[in-house]
C-alpha positions in Angstrom: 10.5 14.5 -30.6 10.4 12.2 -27.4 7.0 10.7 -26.0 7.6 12.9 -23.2 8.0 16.1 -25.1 4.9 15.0 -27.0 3.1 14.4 -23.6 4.4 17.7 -22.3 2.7 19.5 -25.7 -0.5 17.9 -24.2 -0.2 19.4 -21.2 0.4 22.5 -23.1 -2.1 22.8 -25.1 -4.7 22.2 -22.1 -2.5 24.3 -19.5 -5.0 27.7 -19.5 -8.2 25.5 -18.7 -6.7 23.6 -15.9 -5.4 26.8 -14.5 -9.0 28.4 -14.4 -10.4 24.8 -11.9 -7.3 23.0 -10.4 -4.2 25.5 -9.7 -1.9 23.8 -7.7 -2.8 20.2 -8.8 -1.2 17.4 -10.7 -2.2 16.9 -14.0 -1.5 13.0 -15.1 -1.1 13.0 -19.1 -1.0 9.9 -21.1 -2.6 7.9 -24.3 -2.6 11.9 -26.1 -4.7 13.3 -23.3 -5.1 14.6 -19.9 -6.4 11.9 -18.0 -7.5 13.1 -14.7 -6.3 16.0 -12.1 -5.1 15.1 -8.2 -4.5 16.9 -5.3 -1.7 15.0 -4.3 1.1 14.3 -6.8 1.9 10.5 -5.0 -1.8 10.0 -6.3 -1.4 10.9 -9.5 2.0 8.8 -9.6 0.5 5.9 -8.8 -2.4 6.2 -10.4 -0.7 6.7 -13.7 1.9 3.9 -12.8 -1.0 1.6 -11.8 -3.1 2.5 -15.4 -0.4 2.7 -17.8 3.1 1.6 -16.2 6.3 3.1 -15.8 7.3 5.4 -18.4 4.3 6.3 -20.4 3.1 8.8 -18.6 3.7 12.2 -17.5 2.7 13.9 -14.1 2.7 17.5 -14.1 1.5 20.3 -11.6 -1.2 22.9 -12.8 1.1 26.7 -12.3 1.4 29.4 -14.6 4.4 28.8 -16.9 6.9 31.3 -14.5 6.2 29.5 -11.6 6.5 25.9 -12.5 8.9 23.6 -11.0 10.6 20.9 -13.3 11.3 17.6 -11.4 12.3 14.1 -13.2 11.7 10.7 -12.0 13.3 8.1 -13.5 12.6 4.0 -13.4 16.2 3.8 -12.5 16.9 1.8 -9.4 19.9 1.8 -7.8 20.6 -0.5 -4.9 23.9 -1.1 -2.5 24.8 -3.5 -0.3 26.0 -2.1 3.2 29.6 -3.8 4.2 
């Protein structure tokens, strides 16, 4: 199993709680826990890549499992020169 499936158990396994106070939020998993909820999900982005770096971490909004929205972000950065 990957970190980020283990990180997405987390999530899991807290999901009906958050639900009940922050609906529509961003949960920011990481170190086997849910470490804080945001508003925003650039907030919780930068706050887990400020905390704990890129890659160990997971960002994930609060919905009911029918409506969630799956979105990857990768550390990948590509760059061109214009000629």
């Amino acid at each position: 199993m990957s970190d980020l499936e283990k990180l997405f158990e987390i999530f899991e396994a807290e999901q009906d709680q958050l639900l009940v106070d922050h609906r529509g939020e961003f949960a920011l998993v990481a170190d086997g826990a849910v470490q804080g909820t945001y508003v925003e999900q650039q907030e919780a982005m930068e706050k887990g890549i400020e905390i704990y770096g890129l890659g160990n971490f997971l960002v994930q909004e609060i919905l009911p499992p029918g409506q969630r929205v799956v979105e990857y972000h990768s550390r990948v950065i590509f760059r061109a020169n214009a000629s």
